[in-house]
C-alpha positions as CSV (number, residue, x, y, z in Angstrom):
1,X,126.4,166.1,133.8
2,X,122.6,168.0,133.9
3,X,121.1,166.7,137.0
4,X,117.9,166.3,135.1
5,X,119.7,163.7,132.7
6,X,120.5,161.1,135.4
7,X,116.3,160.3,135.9
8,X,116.2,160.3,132.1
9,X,119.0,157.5,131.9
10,X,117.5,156.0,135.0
11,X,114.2,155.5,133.0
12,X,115.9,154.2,129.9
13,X,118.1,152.3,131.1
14,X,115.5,150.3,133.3
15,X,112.9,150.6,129.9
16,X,115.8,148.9,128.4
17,X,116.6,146.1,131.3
18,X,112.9,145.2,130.9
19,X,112.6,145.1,127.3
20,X,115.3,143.1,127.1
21,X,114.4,140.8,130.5
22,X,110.5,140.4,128.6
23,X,112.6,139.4,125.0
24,X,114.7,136.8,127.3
25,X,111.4,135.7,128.9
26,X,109.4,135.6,125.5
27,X,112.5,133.7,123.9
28,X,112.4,131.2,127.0
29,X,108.4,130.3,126.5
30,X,108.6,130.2,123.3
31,X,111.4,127.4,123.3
32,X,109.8,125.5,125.6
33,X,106.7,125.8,123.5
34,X,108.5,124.4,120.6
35,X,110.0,121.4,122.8
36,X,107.0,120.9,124.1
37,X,105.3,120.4,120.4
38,X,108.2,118.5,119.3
39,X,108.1,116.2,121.9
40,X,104.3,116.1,121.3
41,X,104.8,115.0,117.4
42,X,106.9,112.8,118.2
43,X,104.5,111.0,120.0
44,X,101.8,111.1,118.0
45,X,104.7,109.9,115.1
46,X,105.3,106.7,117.4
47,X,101.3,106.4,117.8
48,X,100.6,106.5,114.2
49,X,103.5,104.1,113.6
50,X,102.9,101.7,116.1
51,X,98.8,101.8,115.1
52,X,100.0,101.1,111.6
53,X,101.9,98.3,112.7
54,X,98.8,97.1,115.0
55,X,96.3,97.2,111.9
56,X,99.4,95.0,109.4
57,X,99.3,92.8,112.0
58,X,95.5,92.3,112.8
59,X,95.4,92.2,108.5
60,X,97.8,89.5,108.5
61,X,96.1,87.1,111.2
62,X,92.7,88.0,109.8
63,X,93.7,86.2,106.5
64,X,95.9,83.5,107.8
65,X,92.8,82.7,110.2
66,X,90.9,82.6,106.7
67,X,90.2,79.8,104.0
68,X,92.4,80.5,101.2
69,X,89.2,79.4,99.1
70,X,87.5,82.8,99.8
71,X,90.7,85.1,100.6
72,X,91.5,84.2,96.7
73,X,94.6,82.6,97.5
74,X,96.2,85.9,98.5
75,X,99.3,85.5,100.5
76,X,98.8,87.1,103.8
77,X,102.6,87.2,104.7
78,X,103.3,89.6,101.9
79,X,101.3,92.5,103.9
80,X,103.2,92.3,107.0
81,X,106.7,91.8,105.6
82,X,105.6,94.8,103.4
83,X,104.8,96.7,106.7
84,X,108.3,96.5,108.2
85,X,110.5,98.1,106.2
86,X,107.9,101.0,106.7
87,X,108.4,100.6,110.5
88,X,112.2,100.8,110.5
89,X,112.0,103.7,108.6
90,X,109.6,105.7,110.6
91,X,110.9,105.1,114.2
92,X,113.7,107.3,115.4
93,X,117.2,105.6,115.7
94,X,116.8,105.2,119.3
95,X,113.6,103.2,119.0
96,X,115.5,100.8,116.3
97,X,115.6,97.6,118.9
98,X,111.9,97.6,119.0
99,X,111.4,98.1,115.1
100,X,114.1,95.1,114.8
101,X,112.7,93.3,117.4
102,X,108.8,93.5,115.8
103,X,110.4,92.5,112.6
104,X,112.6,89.6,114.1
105,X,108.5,88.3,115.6
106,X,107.5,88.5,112.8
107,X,109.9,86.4,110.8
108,X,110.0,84.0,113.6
109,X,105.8,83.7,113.5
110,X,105.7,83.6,109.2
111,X,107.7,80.2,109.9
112,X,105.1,78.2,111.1
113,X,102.9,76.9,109.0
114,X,99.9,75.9,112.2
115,X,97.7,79.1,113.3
116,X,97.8,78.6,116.6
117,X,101.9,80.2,117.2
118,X,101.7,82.1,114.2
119,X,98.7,83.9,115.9
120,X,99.9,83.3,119.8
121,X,103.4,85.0,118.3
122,X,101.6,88.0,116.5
123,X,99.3,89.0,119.8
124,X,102.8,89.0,121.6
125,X,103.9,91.4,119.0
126,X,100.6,93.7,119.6
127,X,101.1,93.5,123.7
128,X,104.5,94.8,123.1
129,X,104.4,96.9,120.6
130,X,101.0,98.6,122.8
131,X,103.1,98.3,126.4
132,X,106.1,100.0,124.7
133,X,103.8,103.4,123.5
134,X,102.6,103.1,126.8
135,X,105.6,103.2,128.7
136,X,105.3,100.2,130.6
137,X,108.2,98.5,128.4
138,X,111.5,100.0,128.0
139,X,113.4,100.1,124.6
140,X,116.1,98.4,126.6
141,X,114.1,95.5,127.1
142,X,113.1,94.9,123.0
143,X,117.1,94.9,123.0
144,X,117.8,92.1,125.3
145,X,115.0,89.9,123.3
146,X,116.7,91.1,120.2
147,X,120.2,88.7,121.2
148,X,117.7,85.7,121.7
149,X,115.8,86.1,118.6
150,X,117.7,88.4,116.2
151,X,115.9,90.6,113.1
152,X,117.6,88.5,109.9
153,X,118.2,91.5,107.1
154,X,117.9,88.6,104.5
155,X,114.9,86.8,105.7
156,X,113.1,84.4,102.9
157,X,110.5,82.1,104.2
158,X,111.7,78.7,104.4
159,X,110.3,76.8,101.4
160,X,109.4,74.0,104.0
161,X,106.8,76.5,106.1
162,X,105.8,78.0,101.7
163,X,104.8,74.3,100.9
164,X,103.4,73.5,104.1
165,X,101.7,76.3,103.9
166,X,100.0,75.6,99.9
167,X,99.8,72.1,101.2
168,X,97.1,72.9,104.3
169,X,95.4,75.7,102.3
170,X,95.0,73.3,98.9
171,X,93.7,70.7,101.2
172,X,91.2,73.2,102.8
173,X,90.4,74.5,99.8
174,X,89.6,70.4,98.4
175,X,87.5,69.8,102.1
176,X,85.3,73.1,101.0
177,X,84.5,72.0,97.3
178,X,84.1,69.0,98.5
179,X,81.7,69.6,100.9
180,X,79.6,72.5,99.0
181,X,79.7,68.8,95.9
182,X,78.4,66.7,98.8
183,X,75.8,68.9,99.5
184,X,74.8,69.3,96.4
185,X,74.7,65.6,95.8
186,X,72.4,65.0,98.9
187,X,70.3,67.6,97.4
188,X,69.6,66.0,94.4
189,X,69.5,62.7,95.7
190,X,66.9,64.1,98.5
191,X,64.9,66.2,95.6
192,X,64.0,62.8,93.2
């Protein structure tokens, strides 16, 4: 072998070592880069979802705290059980307990037919739902509350809490008429 060869192979042979350590290096960054960003939208996934959730839920005490008279008789448990399926769906299969368990809440607060618990319940639901994006709640937790209060696949509002619930809003809607016809009367009466 050329004694002028061995330097040459020398050369190339490191050229190639460091090539190929730089490719290896480039590789490695660039897969933590792409962990990094996954981990990132997933995140921002379980921020989107859980603000989603936060907004149903302010909807649906909003309009439960409203007359019927001027929310047109809308039902305002329809927009919250709409918003759950969405939230089963959009969590990963890890986060499932806490998708079940915001749904079990739920179904447990559209039972009562007073504001009070149906809005003390829903506020839980927020503080948990916030505390769990947070970190400050484990997933583990939403499934120990989960064998206390379990998510019902079936759920249909008791028609004792639906007539209840017609039953308080028809007699708000009766105390308003009849108070905007009282006025009215005095009015008159007061204007002769």
């Amino acid at each position: 072998m050329d004694a002028s060869i061995v330097p040459m192979l020398i050369g190339s042979g490191t050229t190639l070592l460091t090539a190929a350590l730089s490719a290896f290096v480039a590789v490695g960054i660039y897969r933590r880069g792409e962990r990094a960003r996954g981990r990132e939208a997933a995140r921002e996934q379980q921020r989107l979802t859980v603000v989603r959730m936060l907004d149903t839920v302010d909807a649906a005490v909003r309009s439960r705290l409203g007359l019927a008279v001027f929310r047109g008789f809308r039902n305002p448990n329809v927009d919250t059980l709409l918003a759950l399926p969405r939230l089963l769906v959009e969590l990963p299969k890890d986060d499932l307990p806490v998708a079940e368990w915001s749904a079990a809440q739920v179904q447990h607060a559209l039972q009562t037919t007073r504001r009070k618990p149906f809005v003390t319940r829903m506020m839980t639901i927020e503080t948990q739902l916030i505390s769990w994006h947070r970190g400050d709640v484990a997933t583990a937790w939403f499934a120990e509350e989960l064998n206390k209060e379990p998510f019902d696949p079936k759920f249909k509002i008791p028609r004792a809490t639906r007539v209840g619930t017609w039953a308080r809003e028809v007699l708000e809607a009766v105390v308003v008429f009849g108070t905007v016809r009282f006025v009215q009367w005095t009015w008159r009466r007061g204007t002769d």
